[in-house]
GUKOL-757937 format. One record per residue: x, z, y negated of N, C-alpha, C in turn; residue in three letters; residue number from 1. Coordinates in steps of 0.02 Angstrom, whole numbers. Last residue first. Layout:
N
+--------+--------+--------+--------+--------+--------+--------+--------+--------+-----+-----+
:    nc1 :    nc3 :    nc2 :   cac1 :   cac3 :   cac2 :    cc1 :    cc3 :    cc2 :  aa :   i :
+--------+--------+--------+--------+--------+--------+--------+--------+--------+-----+-----+
:      X :      Z :      Y :      X :      Z :      Y :      X :      Z :      Y : ALA : NUM :
...
+--------+--------+--------+--------+--------+--------+--------+--------+--------+-----+-----+
This chain:
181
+--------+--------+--------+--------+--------+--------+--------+--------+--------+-----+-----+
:    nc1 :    nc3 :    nc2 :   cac1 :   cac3 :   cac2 :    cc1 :    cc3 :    cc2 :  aa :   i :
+--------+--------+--------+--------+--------+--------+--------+--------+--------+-----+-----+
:   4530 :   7220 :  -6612 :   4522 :   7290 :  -6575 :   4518 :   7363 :  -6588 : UNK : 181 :
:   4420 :   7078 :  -6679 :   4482 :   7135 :  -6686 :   4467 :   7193 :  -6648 : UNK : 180 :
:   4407 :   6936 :  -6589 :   4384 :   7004 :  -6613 :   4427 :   7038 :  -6630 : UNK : 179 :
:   4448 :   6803 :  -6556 :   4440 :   6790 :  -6609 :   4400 :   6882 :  -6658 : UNK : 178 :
:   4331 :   6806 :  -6411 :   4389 :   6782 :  -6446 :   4401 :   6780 :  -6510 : UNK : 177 :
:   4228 :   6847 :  -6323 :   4292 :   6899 :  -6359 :   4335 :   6869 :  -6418 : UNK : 176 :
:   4159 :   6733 :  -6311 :   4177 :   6779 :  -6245 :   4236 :   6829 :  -6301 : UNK : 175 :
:   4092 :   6699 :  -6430 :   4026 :   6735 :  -6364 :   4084 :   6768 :  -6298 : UNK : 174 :
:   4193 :   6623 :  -6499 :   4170 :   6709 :  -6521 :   4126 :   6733 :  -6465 : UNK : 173 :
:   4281 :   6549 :  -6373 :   4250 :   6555 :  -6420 :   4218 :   6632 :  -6429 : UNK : 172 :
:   4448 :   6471 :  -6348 :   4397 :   6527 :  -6346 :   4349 :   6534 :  -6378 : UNK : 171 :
:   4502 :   6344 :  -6283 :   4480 :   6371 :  -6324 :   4442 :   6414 :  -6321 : UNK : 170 :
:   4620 :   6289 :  -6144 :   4520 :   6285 :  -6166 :   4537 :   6353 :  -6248 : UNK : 169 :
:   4770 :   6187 :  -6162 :   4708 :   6262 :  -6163 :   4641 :   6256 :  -6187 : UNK : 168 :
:   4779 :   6026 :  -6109 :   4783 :   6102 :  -6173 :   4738 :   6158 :  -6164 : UNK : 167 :
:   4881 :   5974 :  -6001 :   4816 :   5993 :  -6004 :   4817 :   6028 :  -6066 : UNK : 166 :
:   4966 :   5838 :  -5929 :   4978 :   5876 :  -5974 :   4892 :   5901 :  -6002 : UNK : 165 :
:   5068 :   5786 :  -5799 :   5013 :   5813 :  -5820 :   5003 :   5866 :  -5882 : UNK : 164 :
:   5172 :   5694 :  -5688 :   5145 :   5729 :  -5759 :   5077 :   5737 :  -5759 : UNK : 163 :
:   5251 :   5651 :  -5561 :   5191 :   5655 :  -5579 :   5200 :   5712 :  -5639 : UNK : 162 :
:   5415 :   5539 :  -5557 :   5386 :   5615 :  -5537 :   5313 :   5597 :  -5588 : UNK : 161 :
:   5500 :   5454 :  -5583 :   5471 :   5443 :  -5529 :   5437 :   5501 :  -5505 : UNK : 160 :
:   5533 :   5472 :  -5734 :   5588 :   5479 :  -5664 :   5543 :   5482 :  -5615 : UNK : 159 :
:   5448 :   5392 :  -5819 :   5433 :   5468 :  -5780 :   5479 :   5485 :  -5739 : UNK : 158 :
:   5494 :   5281 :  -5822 :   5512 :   5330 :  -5901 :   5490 :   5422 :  -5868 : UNK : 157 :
:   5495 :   5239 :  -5720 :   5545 :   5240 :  -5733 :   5533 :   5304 :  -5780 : UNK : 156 :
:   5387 :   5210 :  -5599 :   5391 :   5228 :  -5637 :   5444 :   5285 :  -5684 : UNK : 155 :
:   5423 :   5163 :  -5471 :   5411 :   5114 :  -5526 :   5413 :   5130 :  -5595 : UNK : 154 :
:   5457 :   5235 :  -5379 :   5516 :   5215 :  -5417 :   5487 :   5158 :  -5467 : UNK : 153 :
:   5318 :   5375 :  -5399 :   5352 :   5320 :  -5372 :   5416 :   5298 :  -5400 : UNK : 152 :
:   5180 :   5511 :  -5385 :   5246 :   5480 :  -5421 :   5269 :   5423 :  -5378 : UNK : 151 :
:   5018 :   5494 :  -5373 :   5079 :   5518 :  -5328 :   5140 :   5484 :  -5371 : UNK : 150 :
:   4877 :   5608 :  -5370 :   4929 :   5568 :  -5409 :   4969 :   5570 :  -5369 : UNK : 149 :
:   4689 :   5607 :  -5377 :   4761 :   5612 :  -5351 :   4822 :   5572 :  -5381 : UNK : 148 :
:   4552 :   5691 :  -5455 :   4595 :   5645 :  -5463 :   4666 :   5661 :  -5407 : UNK : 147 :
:   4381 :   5725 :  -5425 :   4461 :   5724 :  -5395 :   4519 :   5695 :  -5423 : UNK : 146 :
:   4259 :   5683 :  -5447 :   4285 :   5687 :  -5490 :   4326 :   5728 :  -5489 : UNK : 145 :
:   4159 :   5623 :  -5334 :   4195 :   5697 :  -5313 :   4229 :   5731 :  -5396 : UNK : 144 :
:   4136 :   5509 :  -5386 :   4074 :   5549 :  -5362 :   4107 :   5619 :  -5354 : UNK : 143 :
:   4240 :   5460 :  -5406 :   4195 :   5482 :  -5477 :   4143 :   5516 :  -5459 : UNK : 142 :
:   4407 :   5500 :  -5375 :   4351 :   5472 :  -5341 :   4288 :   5504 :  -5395 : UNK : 141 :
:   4567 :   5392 :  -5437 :   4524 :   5450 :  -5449 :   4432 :   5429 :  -5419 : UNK : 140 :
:   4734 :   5393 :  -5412 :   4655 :   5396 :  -5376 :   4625 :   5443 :  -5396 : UNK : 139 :
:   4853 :   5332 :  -5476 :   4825 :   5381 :  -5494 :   4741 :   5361 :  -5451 : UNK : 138 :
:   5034 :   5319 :  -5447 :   4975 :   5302 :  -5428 :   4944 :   5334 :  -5468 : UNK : 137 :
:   5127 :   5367 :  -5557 :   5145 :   5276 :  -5508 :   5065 :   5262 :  -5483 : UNK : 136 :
:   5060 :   5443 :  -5677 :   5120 :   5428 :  -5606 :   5106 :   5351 :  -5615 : UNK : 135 :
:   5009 :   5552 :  -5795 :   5043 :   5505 :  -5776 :   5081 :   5525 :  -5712 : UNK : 134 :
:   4847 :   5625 :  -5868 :   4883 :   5632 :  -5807 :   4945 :   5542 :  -5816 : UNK : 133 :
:   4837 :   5724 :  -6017 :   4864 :   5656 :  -5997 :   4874 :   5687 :  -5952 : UNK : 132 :
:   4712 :   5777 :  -6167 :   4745 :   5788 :  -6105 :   4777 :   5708 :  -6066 : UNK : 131 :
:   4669 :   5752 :  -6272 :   4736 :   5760 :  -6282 :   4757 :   5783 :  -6212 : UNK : 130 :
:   4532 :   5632 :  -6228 :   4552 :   5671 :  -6289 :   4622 :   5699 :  -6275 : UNK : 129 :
:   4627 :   5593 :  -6080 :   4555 :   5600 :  -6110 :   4540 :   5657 :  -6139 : UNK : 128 :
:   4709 :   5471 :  -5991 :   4708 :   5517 :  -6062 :   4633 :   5546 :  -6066 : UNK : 127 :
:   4795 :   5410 :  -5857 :   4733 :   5418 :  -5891 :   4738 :   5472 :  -5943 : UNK : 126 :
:   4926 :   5291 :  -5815 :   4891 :   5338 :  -5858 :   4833 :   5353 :  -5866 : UNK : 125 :
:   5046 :   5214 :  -5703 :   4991 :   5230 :  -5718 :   4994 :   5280 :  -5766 : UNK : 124 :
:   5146 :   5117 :  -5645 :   5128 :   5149 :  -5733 :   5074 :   5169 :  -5755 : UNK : 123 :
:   5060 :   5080 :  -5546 :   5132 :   5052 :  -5564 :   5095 :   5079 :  -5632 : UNK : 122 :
:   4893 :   5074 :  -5524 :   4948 :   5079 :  -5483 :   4975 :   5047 :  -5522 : UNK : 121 :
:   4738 :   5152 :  -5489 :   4775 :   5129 :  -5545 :   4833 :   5133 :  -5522 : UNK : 120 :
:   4585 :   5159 :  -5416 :   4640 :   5173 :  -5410 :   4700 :   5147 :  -5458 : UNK : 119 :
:   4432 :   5234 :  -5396 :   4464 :   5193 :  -5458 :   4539 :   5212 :  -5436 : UNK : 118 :
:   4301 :   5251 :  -5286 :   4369 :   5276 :  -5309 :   4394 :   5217 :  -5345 : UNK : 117 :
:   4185 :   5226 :  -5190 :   4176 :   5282 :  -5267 :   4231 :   5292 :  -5307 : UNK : 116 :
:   4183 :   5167 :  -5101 :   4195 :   5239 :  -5089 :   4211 :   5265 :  -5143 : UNK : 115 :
:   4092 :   5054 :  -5141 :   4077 :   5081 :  -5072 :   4108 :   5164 :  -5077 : UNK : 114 :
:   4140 :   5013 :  -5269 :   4072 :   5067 :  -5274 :   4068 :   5058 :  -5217 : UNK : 113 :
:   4323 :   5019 :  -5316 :   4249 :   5010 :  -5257 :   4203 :   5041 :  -5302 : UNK : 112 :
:   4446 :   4960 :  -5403 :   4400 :   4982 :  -5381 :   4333 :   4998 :  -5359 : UNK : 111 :
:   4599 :   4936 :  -5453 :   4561 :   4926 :  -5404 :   4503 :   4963 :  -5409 : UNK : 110 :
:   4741 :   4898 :  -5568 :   4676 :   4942 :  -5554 :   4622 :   4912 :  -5504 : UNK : 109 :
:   4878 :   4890 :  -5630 :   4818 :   4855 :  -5581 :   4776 :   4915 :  -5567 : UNK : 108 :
:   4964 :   4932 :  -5712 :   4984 :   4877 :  -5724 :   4917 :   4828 :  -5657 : UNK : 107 :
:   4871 :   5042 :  -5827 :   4899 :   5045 :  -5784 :   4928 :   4955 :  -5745 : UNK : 106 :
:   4771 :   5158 :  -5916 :   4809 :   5083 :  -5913 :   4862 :   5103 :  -5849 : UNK : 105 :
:   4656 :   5228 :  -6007 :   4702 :   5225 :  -5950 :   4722 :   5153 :  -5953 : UNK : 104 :
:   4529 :   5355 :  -6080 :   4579 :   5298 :  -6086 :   4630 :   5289 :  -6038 : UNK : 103 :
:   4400 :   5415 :  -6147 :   4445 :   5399 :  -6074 :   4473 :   5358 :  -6105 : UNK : 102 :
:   4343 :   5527 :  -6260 :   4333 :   5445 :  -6256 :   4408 :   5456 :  -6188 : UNK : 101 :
:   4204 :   5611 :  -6357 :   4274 :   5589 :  -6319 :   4288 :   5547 :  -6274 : UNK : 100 :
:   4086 :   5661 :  -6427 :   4125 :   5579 :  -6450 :   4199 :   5585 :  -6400 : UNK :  99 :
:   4109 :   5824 :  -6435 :   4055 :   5773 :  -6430 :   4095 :   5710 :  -6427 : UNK :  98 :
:   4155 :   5970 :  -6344 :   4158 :   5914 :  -6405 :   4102 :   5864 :  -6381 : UNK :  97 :
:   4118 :   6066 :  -6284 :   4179 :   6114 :  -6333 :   4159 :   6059 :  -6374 : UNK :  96 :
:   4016 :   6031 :  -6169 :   4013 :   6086 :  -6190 :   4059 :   6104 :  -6255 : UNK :  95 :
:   4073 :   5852 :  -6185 :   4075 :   5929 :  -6139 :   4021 :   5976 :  -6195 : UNK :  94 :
:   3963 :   5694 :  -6147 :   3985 :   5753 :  -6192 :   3994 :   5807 :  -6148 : UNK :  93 :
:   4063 :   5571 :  -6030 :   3990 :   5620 :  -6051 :   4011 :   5672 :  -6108 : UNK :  92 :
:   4168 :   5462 :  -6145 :   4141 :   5527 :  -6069 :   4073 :   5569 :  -6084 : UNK :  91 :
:   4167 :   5305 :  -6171 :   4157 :   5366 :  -6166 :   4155 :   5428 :  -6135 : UNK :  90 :
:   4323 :   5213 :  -6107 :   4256 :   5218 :  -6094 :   4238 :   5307 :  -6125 : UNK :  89 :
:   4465 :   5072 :  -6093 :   4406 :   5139 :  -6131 :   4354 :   5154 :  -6123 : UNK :  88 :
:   4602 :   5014 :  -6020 :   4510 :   5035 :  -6012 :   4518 :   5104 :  -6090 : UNK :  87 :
:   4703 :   4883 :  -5974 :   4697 :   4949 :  -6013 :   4617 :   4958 :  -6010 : UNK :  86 :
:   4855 :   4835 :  -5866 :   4796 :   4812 :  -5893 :   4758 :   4892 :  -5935 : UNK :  85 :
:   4982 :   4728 :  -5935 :   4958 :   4808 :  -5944 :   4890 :   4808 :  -5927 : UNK :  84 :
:   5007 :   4623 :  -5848 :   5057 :   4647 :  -5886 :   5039 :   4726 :  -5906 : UNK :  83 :
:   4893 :   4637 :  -5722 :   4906 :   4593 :  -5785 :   4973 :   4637 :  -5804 : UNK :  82 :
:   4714 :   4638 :  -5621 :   4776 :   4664 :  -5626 :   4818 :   4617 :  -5727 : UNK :  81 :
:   4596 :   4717 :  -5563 :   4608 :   4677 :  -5622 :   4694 :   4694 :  -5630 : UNK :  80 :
:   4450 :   4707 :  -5446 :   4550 :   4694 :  -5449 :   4558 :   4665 :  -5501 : UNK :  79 :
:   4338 :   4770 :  -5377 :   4360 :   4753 :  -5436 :   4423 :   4760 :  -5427 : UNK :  78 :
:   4187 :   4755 :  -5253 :   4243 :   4778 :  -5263 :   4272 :   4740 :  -5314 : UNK :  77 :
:   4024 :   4803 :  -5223 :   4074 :   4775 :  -5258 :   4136 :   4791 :  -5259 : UNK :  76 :
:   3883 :   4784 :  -5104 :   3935 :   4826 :  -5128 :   3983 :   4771 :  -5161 : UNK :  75 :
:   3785 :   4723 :  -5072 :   3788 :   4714 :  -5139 :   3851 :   4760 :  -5180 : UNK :  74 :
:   3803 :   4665 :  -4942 :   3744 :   4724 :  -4962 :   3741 :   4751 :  -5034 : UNK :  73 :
:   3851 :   4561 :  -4949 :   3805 :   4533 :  -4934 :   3760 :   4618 :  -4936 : UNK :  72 :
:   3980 :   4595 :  -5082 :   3964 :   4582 :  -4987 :   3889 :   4565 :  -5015 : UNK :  71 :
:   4092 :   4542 :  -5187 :   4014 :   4557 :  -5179 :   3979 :   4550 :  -5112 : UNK :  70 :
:   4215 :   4544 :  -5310 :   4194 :   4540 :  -5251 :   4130 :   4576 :  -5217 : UNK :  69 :
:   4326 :   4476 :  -5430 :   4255 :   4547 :  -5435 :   4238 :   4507 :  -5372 : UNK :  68 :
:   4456 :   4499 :  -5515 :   4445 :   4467 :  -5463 :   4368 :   4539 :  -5431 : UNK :  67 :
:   4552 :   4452 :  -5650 :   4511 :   4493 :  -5637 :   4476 :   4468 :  -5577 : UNK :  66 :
:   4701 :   4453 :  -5772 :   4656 :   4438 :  -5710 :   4611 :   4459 :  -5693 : UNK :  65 :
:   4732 :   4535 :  -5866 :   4736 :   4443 :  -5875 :   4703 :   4425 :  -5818 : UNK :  64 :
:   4626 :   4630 :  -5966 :   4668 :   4613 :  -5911 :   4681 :   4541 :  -5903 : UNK :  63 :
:   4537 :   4784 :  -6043 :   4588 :   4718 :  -6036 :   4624 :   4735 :  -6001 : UNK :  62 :
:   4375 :   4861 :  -6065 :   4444 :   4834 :  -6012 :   4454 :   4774 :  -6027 : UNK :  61 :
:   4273 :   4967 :  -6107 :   4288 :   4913 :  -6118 :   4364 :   4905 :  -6077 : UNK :  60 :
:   4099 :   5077 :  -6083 :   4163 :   5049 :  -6056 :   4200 :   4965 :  -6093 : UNK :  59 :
:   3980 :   5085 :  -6154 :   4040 :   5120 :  -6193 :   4115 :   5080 :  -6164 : UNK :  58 :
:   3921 :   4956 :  -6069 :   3904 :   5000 :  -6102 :   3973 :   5038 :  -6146 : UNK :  57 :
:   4051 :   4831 :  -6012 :   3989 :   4887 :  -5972 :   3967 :   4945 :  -6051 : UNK :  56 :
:   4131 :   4707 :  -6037 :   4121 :   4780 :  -6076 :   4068 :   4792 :  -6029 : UNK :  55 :
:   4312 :   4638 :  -6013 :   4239 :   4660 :  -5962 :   4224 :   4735 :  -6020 : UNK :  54 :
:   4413 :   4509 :  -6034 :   4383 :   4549 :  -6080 :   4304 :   4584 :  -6041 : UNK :  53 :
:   4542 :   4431 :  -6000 :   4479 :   4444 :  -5984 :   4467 :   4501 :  -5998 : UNK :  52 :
:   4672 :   4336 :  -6041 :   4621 :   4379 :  -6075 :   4548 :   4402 :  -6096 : UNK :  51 :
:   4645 :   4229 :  -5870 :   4675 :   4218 :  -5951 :   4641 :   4263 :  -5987 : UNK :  50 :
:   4509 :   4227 :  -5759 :   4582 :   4227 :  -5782 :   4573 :   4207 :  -5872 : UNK :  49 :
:   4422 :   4291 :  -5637 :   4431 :   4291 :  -5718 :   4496 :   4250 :  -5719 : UNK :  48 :
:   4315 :   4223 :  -5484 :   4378 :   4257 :  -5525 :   4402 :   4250 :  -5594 : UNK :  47 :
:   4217 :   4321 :  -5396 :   4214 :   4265 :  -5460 :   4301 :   4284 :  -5470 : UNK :  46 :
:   4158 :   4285 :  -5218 :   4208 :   4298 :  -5237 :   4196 :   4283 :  -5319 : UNK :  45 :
:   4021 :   4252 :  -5134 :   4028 :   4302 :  -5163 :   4109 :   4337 :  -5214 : UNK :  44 :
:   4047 :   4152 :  -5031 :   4099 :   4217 :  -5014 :   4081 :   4243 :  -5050 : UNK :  43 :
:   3990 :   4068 :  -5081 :   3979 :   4088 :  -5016 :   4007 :   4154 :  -5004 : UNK :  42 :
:   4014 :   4057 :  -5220 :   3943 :   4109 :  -5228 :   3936 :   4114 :  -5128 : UNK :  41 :
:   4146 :   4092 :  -5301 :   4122 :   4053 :  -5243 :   4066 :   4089 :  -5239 : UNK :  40 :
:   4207 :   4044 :  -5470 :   4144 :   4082 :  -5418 :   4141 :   4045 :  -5372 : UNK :  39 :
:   4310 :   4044 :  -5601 :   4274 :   4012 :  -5549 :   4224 :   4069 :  -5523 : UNK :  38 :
:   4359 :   4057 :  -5787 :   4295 :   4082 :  -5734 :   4304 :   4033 :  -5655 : UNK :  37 :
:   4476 :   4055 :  -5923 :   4442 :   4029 :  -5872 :   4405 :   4059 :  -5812 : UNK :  36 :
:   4494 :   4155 :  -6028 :   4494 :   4087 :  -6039 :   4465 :   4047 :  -6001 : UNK :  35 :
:   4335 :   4271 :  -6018 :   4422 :   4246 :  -6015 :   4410 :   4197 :  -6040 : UNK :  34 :
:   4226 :   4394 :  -6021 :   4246 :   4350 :  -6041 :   4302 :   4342 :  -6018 : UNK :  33 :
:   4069 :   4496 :  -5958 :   4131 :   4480 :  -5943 :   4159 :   4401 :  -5993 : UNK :  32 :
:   3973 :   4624 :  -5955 :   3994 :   4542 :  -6006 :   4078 :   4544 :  -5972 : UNK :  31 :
:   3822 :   4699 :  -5878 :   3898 :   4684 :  -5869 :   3924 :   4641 :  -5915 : UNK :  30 :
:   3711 :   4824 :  -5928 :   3736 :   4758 :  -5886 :   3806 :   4743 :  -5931 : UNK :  29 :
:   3711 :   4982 :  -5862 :   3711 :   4948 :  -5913 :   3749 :   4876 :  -5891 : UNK :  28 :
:   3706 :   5094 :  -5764 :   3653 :   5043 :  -5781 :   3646 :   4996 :  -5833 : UNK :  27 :
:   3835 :   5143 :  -5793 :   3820 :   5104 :  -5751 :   3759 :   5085 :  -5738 : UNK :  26 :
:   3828 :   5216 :  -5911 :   3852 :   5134 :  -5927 :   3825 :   5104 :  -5862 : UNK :  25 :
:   3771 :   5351 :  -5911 :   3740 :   5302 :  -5910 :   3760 :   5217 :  -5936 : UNK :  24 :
:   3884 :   5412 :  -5890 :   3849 :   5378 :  -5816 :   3805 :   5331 :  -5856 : UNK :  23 :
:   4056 :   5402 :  -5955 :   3973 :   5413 :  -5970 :   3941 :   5384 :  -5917 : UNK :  22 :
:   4154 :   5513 :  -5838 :   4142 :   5445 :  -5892 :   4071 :   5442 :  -5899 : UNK :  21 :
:   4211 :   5641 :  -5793 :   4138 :   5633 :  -5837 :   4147 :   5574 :  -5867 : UNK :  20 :
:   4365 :   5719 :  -5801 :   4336 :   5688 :  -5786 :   4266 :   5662 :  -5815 : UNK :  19 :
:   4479 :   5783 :  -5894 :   4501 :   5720 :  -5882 :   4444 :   5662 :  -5831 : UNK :  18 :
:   4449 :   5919 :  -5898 :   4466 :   5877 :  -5960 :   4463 :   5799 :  -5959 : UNK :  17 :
:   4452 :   5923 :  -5756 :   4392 :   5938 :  -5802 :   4401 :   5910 :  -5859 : UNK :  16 :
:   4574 :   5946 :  -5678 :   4556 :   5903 :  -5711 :   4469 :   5878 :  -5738 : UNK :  15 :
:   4592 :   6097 :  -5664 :   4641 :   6078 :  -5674 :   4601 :   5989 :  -5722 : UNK :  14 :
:   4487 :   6123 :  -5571 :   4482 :   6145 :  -5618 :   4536 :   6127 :  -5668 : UNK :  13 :
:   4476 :   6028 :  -5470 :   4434 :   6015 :  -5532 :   4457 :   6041 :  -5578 : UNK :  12 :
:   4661 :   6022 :  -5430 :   4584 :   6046 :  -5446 :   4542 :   6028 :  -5488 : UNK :  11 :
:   4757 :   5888 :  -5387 :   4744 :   5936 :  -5457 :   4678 :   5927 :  -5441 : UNK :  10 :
:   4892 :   5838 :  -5272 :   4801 :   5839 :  -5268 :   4798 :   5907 :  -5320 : UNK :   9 :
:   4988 :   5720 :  -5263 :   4983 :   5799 :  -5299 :   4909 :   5782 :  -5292 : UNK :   8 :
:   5065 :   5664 :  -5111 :   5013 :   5655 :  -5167 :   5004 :   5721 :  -5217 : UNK :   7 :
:   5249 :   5606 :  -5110 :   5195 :   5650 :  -5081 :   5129 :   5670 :  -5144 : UNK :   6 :
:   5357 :   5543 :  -5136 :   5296 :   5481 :  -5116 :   5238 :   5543 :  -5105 : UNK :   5 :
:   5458 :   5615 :  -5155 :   5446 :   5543 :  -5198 :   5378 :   5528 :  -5198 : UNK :   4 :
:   5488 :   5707 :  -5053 :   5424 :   5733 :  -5140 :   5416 :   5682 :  -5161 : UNK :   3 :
:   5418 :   5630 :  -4881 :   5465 :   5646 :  -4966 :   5424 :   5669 :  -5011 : UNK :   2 :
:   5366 :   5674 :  -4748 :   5352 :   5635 :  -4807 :   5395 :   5662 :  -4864 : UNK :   1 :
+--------+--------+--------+--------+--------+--------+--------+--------+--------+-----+-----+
């Protein structure tokens, strides 16, 4: 396998900054808007089109498409694809801050509640507060709160290589920091 295409798998410990969306959206009911709606209710298929607008609790997402799918055991699957499509969602509070907020975009985003994973493909980004992962792909599984990245030729401004940009944890006065010797 090539470095082009080979996955970077970053430790929790590595992406801690970057995981914890607020849980409690997912009991929070769904609004979805566009210009236009179908539904097949046999197949369980709806599909969005024209600046579809989905808020869940803190979560908000734009996309021009949106294609939400529903087996018969109630598992869902989500395809929003578009020119950019973009998300915000709170994150649980850490321990250092309060009010910090996810952000990502990417030109499609997929993803299950069968295997828990949000996948973001062609220009991908996730941000959260001043940390940034960028590639081509970005999988991230929410139950494991893993993220994987893999660079591509799509993504130009990255020369086709995976970024990551983390800031130092901060010290505080309870572990030494900030003592004179």
């Amino acid at each position: 396998m090539s470095n082009k295409f080979a996955a970077l798998l970053i430790p929790l410990a590595l992406t801690a900054p970057l995981a914890h969306a607020e849980k409690a959206d997912a009991d929070k009911p769904i609004q979805i808007s566009a210009d236009r709606a179908s539904l097949d209710q046999l197949k369980g298929i709806t599909q969005w089109d024209g600046a579809v607008v989905v808020i869940q609790g803190t979560l908000l997402m734009h996309s021009d498409h949106l294609t939400v799918t529903r087996d018969a055991q109630g598992n869902q699957t989500m395809v929003a694809t578009g020119k950019l499509v973009t998300f915000r969602q709170k994150a649980d509070d850490t321990p250092e801050k309060k009010n910090v907020w996810i952000d990502g975009q990417a030109n499609r985003i997929d993803y299950s509640t069968v295997n828990h994973t949000a996948v973001l493909t062609t220009n991908a980004r996730v941000k959260k507060d001043t940390d940034l992962l960028i590639g081509d792909v970005i999988v991230y599984n929410t139950e494991t709160q893993i993220y994987q990245s893999q660079g591509g030729g799509t993504n130009t401004a990255n020369k086709g290589r995976v970024t990551a940009i983390i800031q130092p944890q901060k010290k505080n006065a309870s572990n030494g920091a900030g003592k004179q010797p």
